[in-house]
C-alpha positions in Angstrom: -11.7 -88.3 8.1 -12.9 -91.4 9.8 -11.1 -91.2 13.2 -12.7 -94.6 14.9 -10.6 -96.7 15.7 -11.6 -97.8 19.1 -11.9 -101.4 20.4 -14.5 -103.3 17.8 -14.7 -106.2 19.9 -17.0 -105.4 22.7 -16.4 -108.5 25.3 -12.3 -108.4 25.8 -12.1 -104.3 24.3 -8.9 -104.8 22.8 -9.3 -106.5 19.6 -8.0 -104.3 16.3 -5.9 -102.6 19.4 -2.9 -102.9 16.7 -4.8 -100.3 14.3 -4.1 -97.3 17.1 -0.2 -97.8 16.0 0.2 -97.3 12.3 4.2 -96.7 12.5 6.0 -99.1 14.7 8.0 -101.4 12.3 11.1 -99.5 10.4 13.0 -101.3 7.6 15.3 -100.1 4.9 13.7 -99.4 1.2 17.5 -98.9 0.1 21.0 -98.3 0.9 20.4 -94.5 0.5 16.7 -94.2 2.5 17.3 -95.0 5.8 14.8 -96.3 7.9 11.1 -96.4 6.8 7.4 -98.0 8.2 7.3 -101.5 6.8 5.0 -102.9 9.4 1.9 -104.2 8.4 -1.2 -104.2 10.2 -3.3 -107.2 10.5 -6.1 -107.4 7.7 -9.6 -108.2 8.5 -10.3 -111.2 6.1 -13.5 -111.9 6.2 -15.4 -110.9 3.1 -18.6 -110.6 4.9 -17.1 -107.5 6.3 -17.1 -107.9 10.0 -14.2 -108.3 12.2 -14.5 -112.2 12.3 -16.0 -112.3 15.6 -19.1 -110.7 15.4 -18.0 -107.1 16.4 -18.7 -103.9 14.7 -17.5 -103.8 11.4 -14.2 -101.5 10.4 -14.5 -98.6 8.3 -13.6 -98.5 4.7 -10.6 -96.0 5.5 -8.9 -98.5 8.2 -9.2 -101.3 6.2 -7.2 -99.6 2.9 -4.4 -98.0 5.9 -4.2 -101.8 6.4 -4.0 -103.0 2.9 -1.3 -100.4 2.2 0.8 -101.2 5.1 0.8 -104.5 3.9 2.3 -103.9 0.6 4.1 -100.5 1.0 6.7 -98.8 3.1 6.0 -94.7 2.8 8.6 -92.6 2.2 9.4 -88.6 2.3 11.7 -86.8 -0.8 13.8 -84.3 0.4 11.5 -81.9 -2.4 8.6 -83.0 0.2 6.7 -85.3 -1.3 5.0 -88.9 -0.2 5.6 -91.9 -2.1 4.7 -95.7 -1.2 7.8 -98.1 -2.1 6.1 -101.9 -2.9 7.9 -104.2 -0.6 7.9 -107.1 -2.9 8.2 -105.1 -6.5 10.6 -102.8 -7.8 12.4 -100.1 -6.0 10.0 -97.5 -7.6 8.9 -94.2 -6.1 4.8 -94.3 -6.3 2.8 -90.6 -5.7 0.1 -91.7 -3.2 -2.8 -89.9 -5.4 -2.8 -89.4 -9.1 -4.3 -91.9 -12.1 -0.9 -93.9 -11.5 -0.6 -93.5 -8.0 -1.1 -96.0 -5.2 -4.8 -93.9 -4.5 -5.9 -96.0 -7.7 -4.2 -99.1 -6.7 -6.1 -99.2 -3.4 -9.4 -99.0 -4.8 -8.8 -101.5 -6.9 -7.5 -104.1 -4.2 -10.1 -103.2 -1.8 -12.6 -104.0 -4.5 -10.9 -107.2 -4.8 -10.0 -107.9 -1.3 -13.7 -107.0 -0.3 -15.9 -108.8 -2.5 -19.5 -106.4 -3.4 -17.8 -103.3 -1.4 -16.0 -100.5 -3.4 -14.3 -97.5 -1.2 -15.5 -94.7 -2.0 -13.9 -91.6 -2.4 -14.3 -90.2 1.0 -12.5 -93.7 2.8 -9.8 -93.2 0.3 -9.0 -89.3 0.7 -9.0 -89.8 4.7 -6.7 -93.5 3.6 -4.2 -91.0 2.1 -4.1 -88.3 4.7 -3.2 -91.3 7.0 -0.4 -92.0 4.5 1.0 -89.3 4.0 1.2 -88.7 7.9 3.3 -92.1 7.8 5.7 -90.9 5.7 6.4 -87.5 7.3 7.8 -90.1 9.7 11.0 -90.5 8.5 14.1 -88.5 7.6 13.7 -87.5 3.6 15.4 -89.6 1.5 16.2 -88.8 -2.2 14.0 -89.6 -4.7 16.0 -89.9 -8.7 14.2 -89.0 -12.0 15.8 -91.5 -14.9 19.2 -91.2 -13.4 21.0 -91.1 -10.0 24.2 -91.7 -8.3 24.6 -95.1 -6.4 26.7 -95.0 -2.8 30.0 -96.2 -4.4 30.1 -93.4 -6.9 28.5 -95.2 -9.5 25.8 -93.8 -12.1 22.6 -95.7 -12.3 20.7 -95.2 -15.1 16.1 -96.8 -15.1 15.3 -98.7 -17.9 12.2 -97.3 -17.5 10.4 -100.6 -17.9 7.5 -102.4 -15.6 9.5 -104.6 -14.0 11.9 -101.9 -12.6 15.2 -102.8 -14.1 17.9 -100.8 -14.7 21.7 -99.9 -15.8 24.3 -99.5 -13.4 28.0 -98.0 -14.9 31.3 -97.9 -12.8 34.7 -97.2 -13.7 34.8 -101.2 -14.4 32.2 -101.3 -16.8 28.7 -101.4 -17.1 25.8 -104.2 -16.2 22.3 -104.5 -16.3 20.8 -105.0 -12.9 17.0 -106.8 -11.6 16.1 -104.0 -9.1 17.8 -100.6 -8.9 20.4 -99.7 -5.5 18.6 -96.6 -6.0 14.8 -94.9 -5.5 13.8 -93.7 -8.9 10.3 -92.3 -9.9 8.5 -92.5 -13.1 6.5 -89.8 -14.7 3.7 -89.9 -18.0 6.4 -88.0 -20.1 9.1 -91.1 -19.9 9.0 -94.2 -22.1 11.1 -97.4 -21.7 14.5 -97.7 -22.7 15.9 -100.6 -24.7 18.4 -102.6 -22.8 21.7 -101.8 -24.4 24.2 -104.5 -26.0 27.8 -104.7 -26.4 28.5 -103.9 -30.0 32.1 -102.1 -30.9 29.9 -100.4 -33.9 27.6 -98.6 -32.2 28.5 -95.0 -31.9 29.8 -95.7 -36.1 26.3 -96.5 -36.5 24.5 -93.7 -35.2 27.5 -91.1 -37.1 25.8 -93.0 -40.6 22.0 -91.4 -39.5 23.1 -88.1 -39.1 24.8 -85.1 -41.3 27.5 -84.1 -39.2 31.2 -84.0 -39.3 34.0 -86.1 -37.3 34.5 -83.4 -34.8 31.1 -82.8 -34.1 29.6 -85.9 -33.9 32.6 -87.0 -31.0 31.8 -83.5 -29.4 27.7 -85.3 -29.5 29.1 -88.5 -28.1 30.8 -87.2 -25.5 27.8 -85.2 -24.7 25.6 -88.0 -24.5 27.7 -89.9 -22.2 27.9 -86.6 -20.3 24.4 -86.5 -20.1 23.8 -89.3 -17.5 26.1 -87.9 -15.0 23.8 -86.6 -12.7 25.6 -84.5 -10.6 27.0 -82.0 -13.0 25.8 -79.0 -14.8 25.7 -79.8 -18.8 25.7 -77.4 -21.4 22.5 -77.2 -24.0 23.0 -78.9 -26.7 22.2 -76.5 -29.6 21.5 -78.0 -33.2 22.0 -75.7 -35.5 21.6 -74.9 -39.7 19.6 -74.6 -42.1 16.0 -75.7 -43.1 16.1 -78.9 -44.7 19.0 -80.2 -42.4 17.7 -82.5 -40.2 18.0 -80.2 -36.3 14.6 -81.5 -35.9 14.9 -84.9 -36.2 18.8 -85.5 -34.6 17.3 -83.4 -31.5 14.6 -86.3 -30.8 17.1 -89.1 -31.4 19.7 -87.5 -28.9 16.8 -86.9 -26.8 15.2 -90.6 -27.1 18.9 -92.4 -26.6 19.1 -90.2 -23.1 16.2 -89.7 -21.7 13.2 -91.4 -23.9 9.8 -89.9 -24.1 6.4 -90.2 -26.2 7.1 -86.1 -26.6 10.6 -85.7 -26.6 10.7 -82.6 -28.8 8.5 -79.4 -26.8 7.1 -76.1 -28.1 8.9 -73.1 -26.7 6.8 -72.4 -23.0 4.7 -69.9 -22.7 6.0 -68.7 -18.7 8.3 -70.4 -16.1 5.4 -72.0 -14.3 4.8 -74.3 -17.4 8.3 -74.4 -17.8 9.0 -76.0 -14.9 6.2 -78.8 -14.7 7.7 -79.7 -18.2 11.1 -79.4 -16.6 9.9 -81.4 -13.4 8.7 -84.6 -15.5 11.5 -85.0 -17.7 15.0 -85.8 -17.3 16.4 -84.6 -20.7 14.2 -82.7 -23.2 14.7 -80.6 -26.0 12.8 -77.3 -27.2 12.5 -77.3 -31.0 12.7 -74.5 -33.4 13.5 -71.7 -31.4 13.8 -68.0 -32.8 13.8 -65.8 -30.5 14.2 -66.4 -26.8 13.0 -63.5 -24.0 14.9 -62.8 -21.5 12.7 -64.7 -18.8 13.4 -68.1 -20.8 17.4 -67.4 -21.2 17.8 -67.1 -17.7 15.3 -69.8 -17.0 17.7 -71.9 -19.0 20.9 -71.0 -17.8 19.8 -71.9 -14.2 18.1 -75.3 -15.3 21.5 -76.0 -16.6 23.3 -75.3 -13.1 20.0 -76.1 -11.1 17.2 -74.4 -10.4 14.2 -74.6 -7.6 10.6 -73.3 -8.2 8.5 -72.7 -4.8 5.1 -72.2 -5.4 1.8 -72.3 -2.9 0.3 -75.6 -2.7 -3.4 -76.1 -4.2 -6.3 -75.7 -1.6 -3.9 -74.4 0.9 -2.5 -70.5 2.8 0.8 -71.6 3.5 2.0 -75.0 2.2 4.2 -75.0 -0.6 5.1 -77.3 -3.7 9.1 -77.1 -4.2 9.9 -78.1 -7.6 13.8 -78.4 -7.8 15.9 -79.9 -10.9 19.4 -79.6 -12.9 18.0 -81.0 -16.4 19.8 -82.2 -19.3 18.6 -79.6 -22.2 18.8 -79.5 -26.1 17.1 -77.3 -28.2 17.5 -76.2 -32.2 17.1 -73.2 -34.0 18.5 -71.7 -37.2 20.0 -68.2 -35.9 22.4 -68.7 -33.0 22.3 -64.5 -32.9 19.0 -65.3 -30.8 21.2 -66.4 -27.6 21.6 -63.8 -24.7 25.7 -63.6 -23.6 25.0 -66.0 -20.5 22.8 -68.4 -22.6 25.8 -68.4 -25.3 28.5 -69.6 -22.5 26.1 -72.6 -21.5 25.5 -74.1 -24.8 27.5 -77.0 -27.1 26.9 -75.9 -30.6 26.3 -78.4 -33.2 26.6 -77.6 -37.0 24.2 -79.8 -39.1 25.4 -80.1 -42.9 21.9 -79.7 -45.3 21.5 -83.3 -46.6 22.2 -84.1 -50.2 19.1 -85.8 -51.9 20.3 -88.7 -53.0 21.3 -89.2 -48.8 17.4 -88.1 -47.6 15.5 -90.9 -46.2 11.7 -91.2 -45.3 10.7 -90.4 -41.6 9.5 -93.9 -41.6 12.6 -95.3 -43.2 14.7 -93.5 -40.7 12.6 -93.7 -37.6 13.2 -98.2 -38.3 16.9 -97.7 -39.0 17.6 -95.5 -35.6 15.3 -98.4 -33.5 17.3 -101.0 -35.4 20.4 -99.5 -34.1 19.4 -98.6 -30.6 20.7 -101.2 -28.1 24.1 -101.0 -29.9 24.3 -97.2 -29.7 23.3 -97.8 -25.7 25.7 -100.1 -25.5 28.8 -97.7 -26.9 27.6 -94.8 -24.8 27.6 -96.7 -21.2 31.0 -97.8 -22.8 32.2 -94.5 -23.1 30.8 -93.5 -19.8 32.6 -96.4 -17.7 35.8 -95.2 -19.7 35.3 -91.4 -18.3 34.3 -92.6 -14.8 37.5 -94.3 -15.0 40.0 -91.4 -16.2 37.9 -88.2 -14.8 39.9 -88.6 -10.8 43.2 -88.0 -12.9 42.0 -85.1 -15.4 44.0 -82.5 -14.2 43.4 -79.0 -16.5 45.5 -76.2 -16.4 42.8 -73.5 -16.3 38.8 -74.1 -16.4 35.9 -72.9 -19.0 32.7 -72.2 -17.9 31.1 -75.2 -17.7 34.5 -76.4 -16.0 32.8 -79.6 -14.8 31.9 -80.5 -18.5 35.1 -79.5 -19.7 36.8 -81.9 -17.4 34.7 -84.8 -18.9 35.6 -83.8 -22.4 39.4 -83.9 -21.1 38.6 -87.6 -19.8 37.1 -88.4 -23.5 40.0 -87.4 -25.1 42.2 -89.3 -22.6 40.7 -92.4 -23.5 39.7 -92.0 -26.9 42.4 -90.4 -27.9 39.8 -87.7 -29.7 40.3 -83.8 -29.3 36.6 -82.5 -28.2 37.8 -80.1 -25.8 39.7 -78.2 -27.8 37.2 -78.1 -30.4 34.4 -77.5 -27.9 36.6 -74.6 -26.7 36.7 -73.1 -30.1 33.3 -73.4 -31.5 32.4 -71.8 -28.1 34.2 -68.9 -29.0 32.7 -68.4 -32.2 29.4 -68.7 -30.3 29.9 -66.0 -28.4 31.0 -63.9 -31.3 27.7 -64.9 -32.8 25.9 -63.8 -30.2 27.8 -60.6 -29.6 26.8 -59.8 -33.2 23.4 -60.3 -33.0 23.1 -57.7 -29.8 23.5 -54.0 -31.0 24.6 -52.4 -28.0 27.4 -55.1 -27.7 28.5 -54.8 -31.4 28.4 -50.7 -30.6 30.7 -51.2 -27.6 33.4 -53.6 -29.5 33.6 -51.0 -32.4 34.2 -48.3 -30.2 36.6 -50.2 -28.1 38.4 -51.2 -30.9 38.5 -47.9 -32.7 40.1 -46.5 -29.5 42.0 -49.5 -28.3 41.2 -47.9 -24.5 38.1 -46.2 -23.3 37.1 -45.1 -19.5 33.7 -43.4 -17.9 30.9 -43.3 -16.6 27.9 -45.7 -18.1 26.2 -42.2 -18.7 29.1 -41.2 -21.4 29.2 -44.4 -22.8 25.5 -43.2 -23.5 26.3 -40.8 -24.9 29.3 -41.8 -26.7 27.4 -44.4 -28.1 24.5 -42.0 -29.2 22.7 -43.3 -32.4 22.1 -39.2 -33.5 18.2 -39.2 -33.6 18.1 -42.5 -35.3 15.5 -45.2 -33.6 17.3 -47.5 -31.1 17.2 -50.5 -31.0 14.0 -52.4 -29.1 16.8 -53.9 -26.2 18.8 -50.3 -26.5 19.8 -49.7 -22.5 17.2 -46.6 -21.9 19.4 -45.0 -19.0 23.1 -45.0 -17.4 21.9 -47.8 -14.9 20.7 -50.2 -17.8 23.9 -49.6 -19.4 25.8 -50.8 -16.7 24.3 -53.6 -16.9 24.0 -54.3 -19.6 27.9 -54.3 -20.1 28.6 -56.4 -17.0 26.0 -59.0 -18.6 28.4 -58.7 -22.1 31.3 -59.0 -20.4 32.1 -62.4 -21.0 31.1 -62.2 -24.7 33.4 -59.2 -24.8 36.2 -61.0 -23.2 36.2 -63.8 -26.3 37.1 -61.4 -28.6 39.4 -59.8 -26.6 37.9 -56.5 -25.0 38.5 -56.6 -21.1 35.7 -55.0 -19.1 36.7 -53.4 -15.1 34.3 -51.6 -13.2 36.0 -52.1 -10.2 37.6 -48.2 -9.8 35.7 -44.8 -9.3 35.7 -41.3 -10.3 38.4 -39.2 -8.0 36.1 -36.3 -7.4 33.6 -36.3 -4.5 30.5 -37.7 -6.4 32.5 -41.3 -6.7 30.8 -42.0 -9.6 31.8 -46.1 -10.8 33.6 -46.0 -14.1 33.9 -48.6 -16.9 37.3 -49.0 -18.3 36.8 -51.6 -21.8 40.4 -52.2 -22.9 41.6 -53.8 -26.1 43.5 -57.0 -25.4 44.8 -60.0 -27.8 42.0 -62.5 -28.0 42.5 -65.9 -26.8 44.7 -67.8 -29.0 43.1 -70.7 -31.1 44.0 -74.2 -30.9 47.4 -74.7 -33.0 45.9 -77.3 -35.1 42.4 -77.0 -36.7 40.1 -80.1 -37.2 40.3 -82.1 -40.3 37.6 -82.2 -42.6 35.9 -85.3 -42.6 33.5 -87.3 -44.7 29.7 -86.6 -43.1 29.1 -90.5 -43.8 31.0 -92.9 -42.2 31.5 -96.2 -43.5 29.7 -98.5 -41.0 29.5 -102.5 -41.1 25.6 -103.5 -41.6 23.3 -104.1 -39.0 23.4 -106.7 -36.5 27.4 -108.1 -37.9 29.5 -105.9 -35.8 32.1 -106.7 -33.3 31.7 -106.7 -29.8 34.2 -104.4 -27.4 36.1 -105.8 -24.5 34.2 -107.7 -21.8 35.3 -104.9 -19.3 33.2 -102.1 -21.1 
């Protein structure tokens, strides 16, 4: 790097004294960041390159720390990495190198600034170690991805567009603001949102695209809404049927009203590396047509759902490291819900998709113009909904907690002030999930017949090898291959056993000396049902046409 930066000016020696200071000046960038560098350095403006007073010209790397310092304030995340905040623009996270980073910015004002001189790459590598050395400065300050929470308790959600707009949603409603309270970032897999209007028809009008009953489409709304709570974990949505239904296609909608994205369906990844750079770029995103899933991916996905944290080596480097950390929003579709893993199954909101009568099917083009047509509106309902749970979730008060408890509340809140029933029917469809999944694990669906054949069975993991003995016969490929696998494997089942009623304690041992720890699977009643089953309702609702509905209460 080009370290001169000694007097230029010869007779008085302390001209350009200003360029030995690079961080003097603090400001805010917003409520959240704290103090950061705002002060700019003088810029040489002479375009014949000198200092103005016939002293020995600055280098190409001082004069872009100047132009920078001019225009940005330099920031920290608390994940470690630099970002330049424009002074005068939005209140946008940029990466200091990268094709849309302020590296590329730089060289192109410096072209400008300096008429017939271009940086080259040398000046602006040592420009951006001095940059990045200006935003170690200060304290880290957190950096959002699409959504964020604002200081009052608020949920801000970026438009995504140029100008740096975005939607902010409190318990009084919901309004579209200039510049965000909050620091967001911006990645190449997110695409502008449409700003939303106030239309009662909205969420009607998104039911009419897609082939799914009442109860599940309010169990999708609610999810949606859900979705841009940022500070709680979220189950995955699951689209499930059969070919010829549509999982595809409501997948990338869902996907596109949340989170858009020019690629908002993705190909199963191939290892958790390229998992989580797809993970790390992407608020929401969905994984389409999944069959089977390892067991690498399953747990990949239930800790993206409660948060997860990659630490990896940075490039070029012995001991920096690149910290990727995220809690995503996740859907994904497949045809054979079988293919979950008992964990996986607790974390997921299944969705049933009805197969779509012909005289219903529409064009991909036909339906691609209807669900752009309908949009804003759909926007509009959702941040609706959203400024309704904010409002009702400090009251929701349940009497015992699901898994996803958090989620569970907000589907309480729904129903508060919707007057809909999605917990209870998330609840059940839950349990038939993990039914399903207990079903398609042979080892689990060995250990419920045996439990149920003897209402009561105790010992060690090793006879419950043995008791479960296929008699020569080829096991199964997942088939626990020792006493210790078994284990477990049954402490991994456990929950899935406990949703059709078999209880699982391997909290006693053996009373001779060896101690051995014993399993003791007991019969129980299963959890009992919800006393009133959904209605069956129309897959079609009847929806005003586009553009004449109502619009809802100024307050939402």
């Amino acid at each position: 790097m080009n370290t001169s930066i000694e007097p230029v000016n010869a007779v008085n020696g302390t001209a350009n004294n200003r360029a030995r200071t690079l961080n003097t000046h603090p400001t805010d960038v917003n409520a959240q960041t704290g103090p950061v560098n705002t002060g700019p350095s003088p810029v040489n403006k002479s375009r014949a390159g000198g200092d103005g007073d016939g002293g020995k010209k600055q280098s190409a790397a001082v004069r872009l720390v100047a132009l920078a310092r001019e225009r940005y304030t330099f920031v920290m995340s608390t994940d470690a990495r630099p970002y330049a905040v424009a002074i005068d623009g939005p209140n946008l996270a940029l990466p200091l190198r990268g094709k849309t980073g302020v590296r590329q910015r730089l060289a192109r004002l410096y072209a400008d600034t300096y008429e017939g001189d271009v940086a080259s790459q040398s000046a602006l590598t040592d420009a951006m170690t001095v940059l990045e050395g200006l935003a170690e400065d200060n304290d880290p300050v957190p950096v959002h991805l699409r959504v964020g929470s604002d200081p009052d308790g608020g949920v801000v959600v970026d438009l995504g567009t140029a100008d740096g707009r975005a939607v902010t949603v409190s318990a009084g409603g919901w309004q579209i603001v200039e510049r965000s309270p909050v620091l967001f970032r911006r990645s190449g897999a997110m695409a502008p949102m449409p700003a939303p209007v106030r239309d009662g028809d909205g969420l009607a009008r998104f039911h009419a695209l897609l082939n799914m009953d009442e109860s599940a489409f309010r169990q999708l709304s609610a999810w949606m809404a859900a979705a841009w709570l940022p500070d709680i974990p979220h189950p995955i949505l699951t689209c499930k049927g059969e070919q010829g239904t549509g999982k595809s296609k409501t997948a990338q909608m869902v996907i596109n009203l949340i989170d858009p994205s020019p690629a908002a369906k993705r190909s199963q990844p191939r290892d958790e590396k390229a998992w989580s750079r797809q993970a790390f770029t992407s608020w929401a995103l969905c994984l389409d047509n999944i069959s089977t899933i390892p067991r690498w991916l399953s747990d990949t996905l239930c800790k993206a759902v409660t948060g997860d944290g990659v630490v990896d080596r940075a490039l070029f480097t012995d001991d920096d490291v690149v910290v990727l950390s995220f809690r995503r929003v996740l859907a994904m579709t497949t045809i054979d819900a079988g293919a979950l893993a008992g964990d996986l199954a607790e974390r997921v909101l299944m969705v049933d998709l009805q197969l779509i009568d012909g005289t219903r099917r529409r064009s991909e083009e036909e339906l691609d113009a209807a669900f752009e047509a309908v949009r804003p509106a759909v926007l509009g309902a959702l941040f609706d909904l959203l400024a309704r749970v904010l409002a009702a979730l400090p009251s929701v008060k349940l009497d015992s907690l699901p898994r996803m408890a958090d989620f569970a509340r907000v589907l309480a809140a729904v129903d508060q002030t919707m007057g809909w029933r999605t917990l209870d029917d998330y609840l059940n469809a839950s349990s038939n999930v993990a039914s399903d999944a207990l079903e398609g694990d042979p080892f689990g669906s060995a250990v419920a017949a045996l439990v149920e054949q003897a209402g009561t069975w105790q010992g060690t993991a090793a006879q419950l090898l043995e008791a479960l003995s296929t008699h020569g016969q080829a096991r199964p490929h997942d088939w626990p291959k020792d006493a210790t696998r078994a284990g477990g494997k049954v402490k991994r089942l456990a929950p899935l056993l406990r949703s059709i009623g078999i209880t699982v304690d391997d909290t006693q041992r053996s009373r001779d000396r060896h101690r051995h720890k014993l399993l003791i699977l007991t019969r129980t009643d299963p959890p009992k049902e919800s006393a009133s089953a959904p209605q069956e309702q129309t897959l079609w609702p009847d929806v005003t046409p586009i553009g004449q509905g109502h619009r809802s209460p100024d307050q939402y």
